[in-house]
Legacy VTK file of the C-alpha trace (Angstrom):
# vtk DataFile Version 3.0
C-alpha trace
ASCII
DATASET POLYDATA
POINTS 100 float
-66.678 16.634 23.999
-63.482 18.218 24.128
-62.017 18.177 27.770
-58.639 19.320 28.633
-57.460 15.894 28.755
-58.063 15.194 25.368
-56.566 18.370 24.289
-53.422 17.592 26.399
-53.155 14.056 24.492
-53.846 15.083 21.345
-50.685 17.670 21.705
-48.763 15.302 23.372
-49.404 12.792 20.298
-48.439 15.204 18.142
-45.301 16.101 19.927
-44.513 12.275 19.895
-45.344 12.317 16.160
-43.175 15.318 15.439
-40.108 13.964 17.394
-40.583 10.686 15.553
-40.528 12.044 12.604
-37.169 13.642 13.170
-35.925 10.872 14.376
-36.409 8.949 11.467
-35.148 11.772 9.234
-32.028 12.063 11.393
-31.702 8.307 11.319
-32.158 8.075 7.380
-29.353 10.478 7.283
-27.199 8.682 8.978
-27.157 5.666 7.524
-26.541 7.827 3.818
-23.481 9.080 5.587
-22.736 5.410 6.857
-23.269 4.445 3.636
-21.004 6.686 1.981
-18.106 5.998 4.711
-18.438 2.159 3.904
-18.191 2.693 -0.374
-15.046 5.429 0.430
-13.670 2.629 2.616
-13.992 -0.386 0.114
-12.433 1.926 -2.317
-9.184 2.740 -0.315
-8.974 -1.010 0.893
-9.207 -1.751 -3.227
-6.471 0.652 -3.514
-4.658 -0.497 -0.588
-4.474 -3.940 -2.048
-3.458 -2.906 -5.619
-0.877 -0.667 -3.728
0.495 -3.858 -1.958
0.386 -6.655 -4.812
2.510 -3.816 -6.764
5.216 -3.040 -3.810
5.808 -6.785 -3.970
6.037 -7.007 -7.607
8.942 -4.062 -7.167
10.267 -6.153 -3.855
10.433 -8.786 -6.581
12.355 -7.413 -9.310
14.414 -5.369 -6.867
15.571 -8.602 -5.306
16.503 -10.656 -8.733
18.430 -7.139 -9.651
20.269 -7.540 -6.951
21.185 -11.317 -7.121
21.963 -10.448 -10.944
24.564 -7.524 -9.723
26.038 -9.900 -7.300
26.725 -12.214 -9.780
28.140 -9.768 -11.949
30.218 -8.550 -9.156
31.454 -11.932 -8.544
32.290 -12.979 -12.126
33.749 -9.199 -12.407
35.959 -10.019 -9.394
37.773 -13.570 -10.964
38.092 -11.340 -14.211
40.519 -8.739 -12.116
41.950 -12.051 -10.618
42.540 -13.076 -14.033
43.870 -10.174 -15.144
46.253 -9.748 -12.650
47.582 -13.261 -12.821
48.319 -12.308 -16.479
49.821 -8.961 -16.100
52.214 -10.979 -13.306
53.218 -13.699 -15.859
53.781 -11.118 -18.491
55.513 -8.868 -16.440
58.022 -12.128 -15.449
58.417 -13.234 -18.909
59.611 -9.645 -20.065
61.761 -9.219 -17.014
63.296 -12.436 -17.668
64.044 -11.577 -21.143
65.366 -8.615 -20.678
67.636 -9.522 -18.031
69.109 -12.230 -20.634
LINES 1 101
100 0 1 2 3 4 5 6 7 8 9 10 11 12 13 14 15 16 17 18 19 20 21 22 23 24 25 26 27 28 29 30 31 32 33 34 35 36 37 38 39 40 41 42 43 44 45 46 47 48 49 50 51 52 53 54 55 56 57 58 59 60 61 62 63 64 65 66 67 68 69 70 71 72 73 74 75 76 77 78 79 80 81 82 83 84 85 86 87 88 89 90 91 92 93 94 95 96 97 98 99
């Protein structure tokens, strides 16, 4: 027999059913999106970490250049030194000879 109370419960079942449904459609979306936000994520840490191991290879070089100037600054320095000492002793000697 169909009552009113089995009428009610069958539509409420099917409500239930329906909702469910979009639940799980809703829910199977989500986790594509959350699935797509975790590969876009491992990809920028990838290139995050290539990023870093080559800022330290350029911290790297950047640092021996610099040691390498210095050096050449310092050996550049006793060359003037050098130089100077020369031009000095040079300068006496003609002085000296000229005077005589």
């Amino acid at each position: 027999m169909v009552t009113k109370q089995n009428v009610v419960m069958v539509t409420t079942s099917t409500c239930v059913v329906m909702l469910t449904t979009r639940v799980v459609m809703v829910t199977t979306r989500v986790v594509m999106v959350t699935t797509r936000v975790v590969m876009v994520t491992t990809r920028v840490v990838m290139v995050t970490k290539r990023v870093v191991m080559l800022t330290t290879r350029v911290v790297m070089v950047t640092t021996r250049v610099v040691m390498v100037t210095t050096r050449v600054v310092m050996v550049t320095k006793r060359v003037v030194m050098l130089t100077t000492r020369v031009v000095m002793v040079t300068t006496r000697v003609v002085t000296t000879r000229v005077v005589m």
